[in-house]
C-alpha positions in Angstrom: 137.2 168.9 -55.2 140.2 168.6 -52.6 139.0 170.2 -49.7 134.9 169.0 -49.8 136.9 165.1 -50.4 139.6 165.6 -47.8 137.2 165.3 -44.8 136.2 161.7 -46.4 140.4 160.6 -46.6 141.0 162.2 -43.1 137.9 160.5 -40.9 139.8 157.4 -40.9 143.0 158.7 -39.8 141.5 159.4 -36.2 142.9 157.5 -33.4 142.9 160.4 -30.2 143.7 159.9 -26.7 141.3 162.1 -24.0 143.0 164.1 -21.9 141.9 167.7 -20.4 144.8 170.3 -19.5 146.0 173.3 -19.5 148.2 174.0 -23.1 151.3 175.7 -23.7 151.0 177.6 -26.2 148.4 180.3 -27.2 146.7 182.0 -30.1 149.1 185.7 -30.7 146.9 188.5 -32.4 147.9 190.9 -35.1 145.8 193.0 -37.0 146.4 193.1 -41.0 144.0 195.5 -41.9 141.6 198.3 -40.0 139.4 200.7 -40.2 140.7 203.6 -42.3 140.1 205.5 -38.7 139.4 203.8 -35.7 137.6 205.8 -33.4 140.9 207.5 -30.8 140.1 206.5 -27.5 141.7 206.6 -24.2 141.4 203.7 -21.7 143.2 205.1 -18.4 144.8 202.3 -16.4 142.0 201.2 -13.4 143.2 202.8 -10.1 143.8 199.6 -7.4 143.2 199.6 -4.0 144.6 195.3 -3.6 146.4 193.4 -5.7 144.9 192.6 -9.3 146.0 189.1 -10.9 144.8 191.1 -14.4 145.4 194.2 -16.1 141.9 195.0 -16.3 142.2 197.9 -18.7 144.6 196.6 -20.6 142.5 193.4 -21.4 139.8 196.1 -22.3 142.3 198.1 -24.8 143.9 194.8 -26.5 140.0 193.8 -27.3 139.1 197.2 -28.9 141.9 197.1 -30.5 142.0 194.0 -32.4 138.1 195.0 -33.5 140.0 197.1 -36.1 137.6 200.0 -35.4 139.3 201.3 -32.5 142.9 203.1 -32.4 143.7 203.7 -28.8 145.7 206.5 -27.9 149.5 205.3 -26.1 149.5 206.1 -22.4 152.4 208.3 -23.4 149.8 211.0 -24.6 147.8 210.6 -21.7 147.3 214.3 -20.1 146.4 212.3 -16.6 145.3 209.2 -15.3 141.9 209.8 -13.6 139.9 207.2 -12.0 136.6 209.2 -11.0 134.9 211.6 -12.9 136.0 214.9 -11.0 139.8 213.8 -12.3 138.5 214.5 -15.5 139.6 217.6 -17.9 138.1 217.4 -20.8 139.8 219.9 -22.7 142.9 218.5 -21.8 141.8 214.8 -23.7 140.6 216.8 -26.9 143.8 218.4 -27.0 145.4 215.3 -26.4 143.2 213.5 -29.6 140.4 211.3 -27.6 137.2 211.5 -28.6 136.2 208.8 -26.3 137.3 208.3 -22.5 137.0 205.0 -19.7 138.1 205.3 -16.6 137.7 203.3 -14.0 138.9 201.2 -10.6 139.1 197.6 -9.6 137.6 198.2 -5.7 138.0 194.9 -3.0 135.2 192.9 -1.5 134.5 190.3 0.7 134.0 187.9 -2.3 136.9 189.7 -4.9 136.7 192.6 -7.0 133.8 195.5 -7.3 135.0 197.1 -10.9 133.2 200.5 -11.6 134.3 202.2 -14.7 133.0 205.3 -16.9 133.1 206.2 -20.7 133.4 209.5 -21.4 132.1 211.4 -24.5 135.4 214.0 -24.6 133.9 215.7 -27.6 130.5 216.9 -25.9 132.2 216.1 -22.1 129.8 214.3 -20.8 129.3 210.5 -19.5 127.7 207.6 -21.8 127.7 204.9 -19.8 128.7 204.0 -16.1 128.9 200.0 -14.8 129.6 198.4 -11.3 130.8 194.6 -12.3 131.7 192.1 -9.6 134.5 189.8 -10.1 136.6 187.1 -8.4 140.4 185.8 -9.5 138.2 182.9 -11.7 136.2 185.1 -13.7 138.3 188.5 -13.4 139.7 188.0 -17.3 135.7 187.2 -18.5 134.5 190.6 -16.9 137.1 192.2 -18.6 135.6 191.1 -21.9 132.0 191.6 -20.9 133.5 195.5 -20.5 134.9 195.9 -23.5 131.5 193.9 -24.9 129.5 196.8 -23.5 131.9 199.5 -24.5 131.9 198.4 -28.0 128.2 198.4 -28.3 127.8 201.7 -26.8 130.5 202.6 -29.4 129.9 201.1 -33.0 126.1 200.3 -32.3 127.2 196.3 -32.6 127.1 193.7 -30.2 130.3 193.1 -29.1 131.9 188.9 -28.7 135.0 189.2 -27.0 133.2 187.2 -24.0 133.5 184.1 -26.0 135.3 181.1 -26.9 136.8 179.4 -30.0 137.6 175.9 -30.9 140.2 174.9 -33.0 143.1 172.0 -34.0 146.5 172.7 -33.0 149.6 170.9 -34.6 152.4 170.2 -33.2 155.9 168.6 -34.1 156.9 166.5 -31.6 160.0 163.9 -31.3 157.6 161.1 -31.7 155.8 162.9 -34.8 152.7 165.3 -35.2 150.7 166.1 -32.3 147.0 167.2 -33.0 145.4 168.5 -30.3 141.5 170.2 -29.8 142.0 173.6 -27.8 139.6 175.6 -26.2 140.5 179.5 -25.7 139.4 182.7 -25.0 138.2 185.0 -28.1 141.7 187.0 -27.9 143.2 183.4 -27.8 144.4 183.3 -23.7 143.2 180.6 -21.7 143.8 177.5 -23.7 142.3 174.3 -22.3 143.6 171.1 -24.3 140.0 168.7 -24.6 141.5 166.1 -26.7 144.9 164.8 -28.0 145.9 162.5 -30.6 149.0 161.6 -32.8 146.5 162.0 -35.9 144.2 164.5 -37.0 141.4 165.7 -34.9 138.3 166.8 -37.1 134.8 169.3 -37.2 134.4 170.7 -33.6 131.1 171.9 -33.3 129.8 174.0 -30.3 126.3 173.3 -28.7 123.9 176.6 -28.6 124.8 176.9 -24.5 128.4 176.5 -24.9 128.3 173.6 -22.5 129.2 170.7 -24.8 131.2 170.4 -27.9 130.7 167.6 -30.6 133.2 166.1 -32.6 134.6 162.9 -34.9 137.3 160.5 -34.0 138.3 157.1 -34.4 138.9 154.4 -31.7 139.0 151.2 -31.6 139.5 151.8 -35.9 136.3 152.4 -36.3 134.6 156.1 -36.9 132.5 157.9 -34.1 130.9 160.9 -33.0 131.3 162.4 -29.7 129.8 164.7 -26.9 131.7 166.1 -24.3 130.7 167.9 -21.1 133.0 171.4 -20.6 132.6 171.6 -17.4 133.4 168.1 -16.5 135.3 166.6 -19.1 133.0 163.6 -19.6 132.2 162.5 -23.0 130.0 159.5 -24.7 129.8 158.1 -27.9 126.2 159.5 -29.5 126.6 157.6 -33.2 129.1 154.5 -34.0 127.3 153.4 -37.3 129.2 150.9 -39.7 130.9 153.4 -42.0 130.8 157.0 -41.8 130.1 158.9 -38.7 131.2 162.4 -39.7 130.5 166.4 -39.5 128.1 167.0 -36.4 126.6 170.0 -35.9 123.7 171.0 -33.0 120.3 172.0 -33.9 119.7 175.5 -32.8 117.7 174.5 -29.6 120.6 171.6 -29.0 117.9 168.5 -29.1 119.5 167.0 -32.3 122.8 166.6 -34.2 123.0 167.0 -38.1 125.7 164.2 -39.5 127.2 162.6 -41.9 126.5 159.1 -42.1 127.5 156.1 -44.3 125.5 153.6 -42.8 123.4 152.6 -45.6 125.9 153.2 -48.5 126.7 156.3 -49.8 127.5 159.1 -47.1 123.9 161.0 -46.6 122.9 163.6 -44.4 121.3 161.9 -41.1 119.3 163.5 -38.2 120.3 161.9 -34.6 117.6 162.8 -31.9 120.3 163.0 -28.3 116.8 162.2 -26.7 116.1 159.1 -28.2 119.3 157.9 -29.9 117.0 157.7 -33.0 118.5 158.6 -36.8 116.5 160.2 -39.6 117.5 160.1 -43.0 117.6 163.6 -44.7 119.3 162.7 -48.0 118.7 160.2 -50.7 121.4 160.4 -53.4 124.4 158.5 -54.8 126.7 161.6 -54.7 128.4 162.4 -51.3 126.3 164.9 -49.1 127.9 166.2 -46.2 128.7 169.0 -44.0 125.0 169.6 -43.2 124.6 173.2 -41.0 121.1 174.0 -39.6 119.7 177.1 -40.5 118.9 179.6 -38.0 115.2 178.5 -37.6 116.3 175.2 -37.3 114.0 174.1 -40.3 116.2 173.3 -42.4 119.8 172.6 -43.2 122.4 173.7 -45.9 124.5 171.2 -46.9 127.6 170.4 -49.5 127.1 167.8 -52.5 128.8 166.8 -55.6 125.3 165.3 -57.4 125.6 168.4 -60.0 128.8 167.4 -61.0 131.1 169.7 -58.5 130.7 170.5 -55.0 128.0 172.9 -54.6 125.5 173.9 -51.5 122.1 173.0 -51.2 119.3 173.3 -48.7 117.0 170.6 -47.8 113.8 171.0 -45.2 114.6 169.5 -41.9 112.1 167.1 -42.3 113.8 165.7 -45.6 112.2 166.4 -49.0 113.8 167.3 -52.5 116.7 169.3 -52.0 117.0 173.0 -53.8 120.9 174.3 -55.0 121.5 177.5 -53.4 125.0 178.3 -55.1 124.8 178.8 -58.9 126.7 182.5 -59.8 129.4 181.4 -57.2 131.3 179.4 -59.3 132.0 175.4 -60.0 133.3 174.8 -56.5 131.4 175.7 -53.4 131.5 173.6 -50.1 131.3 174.2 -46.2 128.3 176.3 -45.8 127.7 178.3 -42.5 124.8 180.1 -42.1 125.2 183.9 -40.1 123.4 183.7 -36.5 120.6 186.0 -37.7 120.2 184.0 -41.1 121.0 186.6 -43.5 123.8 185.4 -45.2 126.2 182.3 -45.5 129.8 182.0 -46.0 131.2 179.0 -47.5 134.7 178.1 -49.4 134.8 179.2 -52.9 137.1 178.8 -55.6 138.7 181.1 -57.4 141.3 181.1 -60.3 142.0 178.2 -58.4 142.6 179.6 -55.3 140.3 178.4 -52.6 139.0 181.6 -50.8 135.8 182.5 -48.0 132.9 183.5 -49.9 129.9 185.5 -48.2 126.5 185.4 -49.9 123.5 187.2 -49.2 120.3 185.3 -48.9 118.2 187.7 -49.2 116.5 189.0 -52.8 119.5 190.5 -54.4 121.7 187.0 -53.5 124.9 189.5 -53.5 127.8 187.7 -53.1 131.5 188.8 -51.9 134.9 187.0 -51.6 136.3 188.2 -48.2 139.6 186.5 -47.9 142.6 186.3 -50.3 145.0 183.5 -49.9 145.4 180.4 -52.3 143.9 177.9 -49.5 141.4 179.5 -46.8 138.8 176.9 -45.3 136.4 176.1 -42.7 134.6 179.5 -41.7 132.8 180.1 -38.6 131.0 182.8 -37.4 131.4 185.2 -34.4 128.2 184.8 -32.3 127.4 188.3 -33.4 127.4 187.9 -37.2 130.0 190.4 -37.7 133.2 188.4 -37.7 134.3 185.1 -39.8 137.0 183.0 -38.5 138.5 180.3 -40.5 142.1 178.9 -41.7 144.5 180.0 -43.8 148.1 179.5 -45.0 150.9 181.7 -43.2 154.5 182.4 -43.0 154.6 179.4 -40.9 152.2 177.2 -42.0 147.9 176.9 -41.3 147.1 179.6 -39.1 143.5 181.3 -38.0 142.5 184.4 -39.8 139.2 187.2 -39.0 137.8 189.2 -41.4 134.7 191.4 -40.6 131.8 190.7 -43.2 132.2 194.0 -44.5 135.9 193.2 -45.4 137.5 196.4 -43.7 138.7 194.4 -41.0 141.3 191.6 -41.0 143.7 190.1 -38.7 145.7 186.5 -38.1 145.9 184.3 -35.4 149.0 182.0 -35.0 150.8 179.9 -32.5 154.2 180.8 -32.3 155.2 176.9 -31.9 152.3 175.2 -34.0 149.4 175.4 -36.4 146.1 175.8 -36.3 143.2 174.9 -38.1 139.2 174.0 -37.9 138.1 177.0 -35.9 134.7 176.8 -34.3 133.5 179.9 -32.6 131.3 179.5 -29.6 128.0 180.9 -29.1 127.5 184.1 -26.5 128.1 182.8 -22.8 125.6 182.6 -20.2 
């Protein structure tokens, strides 16, 4: 039971300053494990008429690459570097190994950038899919990822999320000690914003369903509470400081309501807090310890850990509140930190195994299939790419906790590390709008 009682120990070791900044240092990518043959494609450098501040195509080639289903082909095999269509041989890009082809050019405007690019079918030579995208310096990076989003559904048939953000704890030795900080990045880890830093650990990020707000723990004054803070502006307020326990928020799927963990009448219970009217619902009645409530994708009801078996298992409880029904039985005697998949299908959550503390996946529909995806001793915290097709969550590295992916199908794995830090508590935003 060390990681489901560890959230308990840490709450009260929360003491954070608020700052927002740019950070230092940012999430590195490197891919563990593929397909057994990613798709070859070709993505020709975008011709230029001005000066770029990005590397358009290169953004677009680092995100299909790190999908695992992609193997892009080196420029150094390039038979040309077309920009329009009628630069195009294709016999020249078969011979060369491509079965796919973008092209494309970054055009100036009044406002910034016009980007027009291509993919190319080289097998049958002809064109899938053609895009104009407008752009400025802010948002250049973005529309890079909303290509590569649209090239790798046209591709694989997916929706693609590399035009989203992750949350996540980064630790820092400093000369004065530990430094925890809450960072904000881009999915391929660039553009870290710091939203909150603190000489002890920061805990359970949670996004809202817009990806304008995030809600988290901390403790000022000594005493615990649960925060909301505005992206955009950096402003934050205080939305639960009950005696005890104010723990594990996470949004309702239409963002009226938070799920937490509350101690305010004893024993720490799962709570409903209306951000309308500041009003609390008990969901739980037990003397074991329920926490880490989730909502399901309905928003009905919500999946939560508890110990009143014996062991930390999951259970699911109607929104409303009600007698609560186990969910994990086959998995195991320890089960904790469940996170249902966007579409409702399926729900990870940390399993042990042999002792070994590991992501589990399980299916929720008839069969109740269930699959261990990752394989180190002490992997926590899972979250979800907005698409359902990726978990995120932390793991031990060479150099300490670092970020891991794994695909749900478990053919696709990389890590995610900070060259000077660690990471930890991952939270991956919802699609932006």
């Amino acid at each position: 039971m060390v990681l489901f009682r560890r959230y308990l120990s840490t709450l009260f070791l929360l003491l954070p300053l608020f700052c927002v900044g740019p950070a230092q240092a940012e999430l590195t990518i490197r891919i563990t494990q593929g397909e057994a043959r990613g798709l070859p494609i070709a993505i020709v450098p975008f011709g230029t008429q001005v000066p770029v501040p990005e590397d358009v195509a290169g953004i677009i080639t680092a995100d299909l690459a790190s999908s695992g289903r992609f193997a892009p082909l080196e420029s150094t095999r390039f038979p040309g570097m077309p920009q329009t269509l009628d630069g195009v041989d294709f016999a020249q890009w078969r011979a060369a190994g491509a079965e796919s082809l973008v092209i494309g050019q970054v055009l100036g405007t009044a406002t910034g950038y016009n980007i027009e690019f291509r993919v190319l079918d080289v097998v049958s030579g002809q064109q899938i899919l053609a895009f104009a995208a407008p752009a400025n310096d802010r948002n250049l990076r973005l529309t890079a990822h909303r290509i590569a989003d649209l090239i790798f559904e046209k591709l694989t048939g997916l929706k693609g999320a590399f035009a989203t953000r992750i949350a996540y704890v980064l630790v820092q030795e400093t000369a004065k000690g530990k430094r925890f900080t809450l960072q904000l990045a881009d999915s391929d880890g660039a553009n870290t914003v710091t939203l909150l830093s603190s000489p002890e650990p920061v805990l359970s990020p949670a996004w809202s369903p817009d990806g304008t707000r995030i809600a988290y723990a901390s403790f000022e004054g000594r005493r615990s509470r649960v925060y909301i803070q505005e992206l955009a502006t950096g402003a934050r307020r205080v939305v639960s400081a009950e005696e005890g326990i104010n723990g594990a928020p996470a949004f309702s799927p239409d963002g009226s309501r938070l799920a937490l963990t509350l101690s305010r009448d004893g024993d720490p219970e799962i709570y409903i807090l209306s951000l309308t009217t500041g009003e609390y619902q008990r969901i739980t009645r037990n003397p074991a310890i329920d926490t880490e409530a989730q909502w399901s994708a309905d928003g009905r009801s919500l999946f939560f850990t508890s110990d009143r078996g014996g062991s930390p298992q999951i259970y699911r409880v109607a929104a409303t509140g009600g007698e609560a029904q186990r969910i994990t039985f086959e998995q195991g005697n320890y089960n904790a930190r469940p996170v249902p998949s966007p579409d409702g299908s399926r729900l990870a959550m940390v399993t042990r195994v042999e002792g070994a503390y590991r992501i589990g996946l399980l299916e929720l529909g008839g069969r109740r299939d269930f699959t261990v995806l990752s394989t180190a001793g002490l992997d926590e915290s899972p979250t979800f790419a907005p698409n359902g097709q990726i978990l995120m969550y932390a793991t031990r590295g060479r150099g300490g906790s670092e970020l891991a992916t794994v695909s749900v199908d478990g053919r696709v794995r990389q890590r995610l590390n900070v060259p000077d830090g660690q990471v930890r508590e991952p939270a991956w935003g919802p699609f932006l709008q």
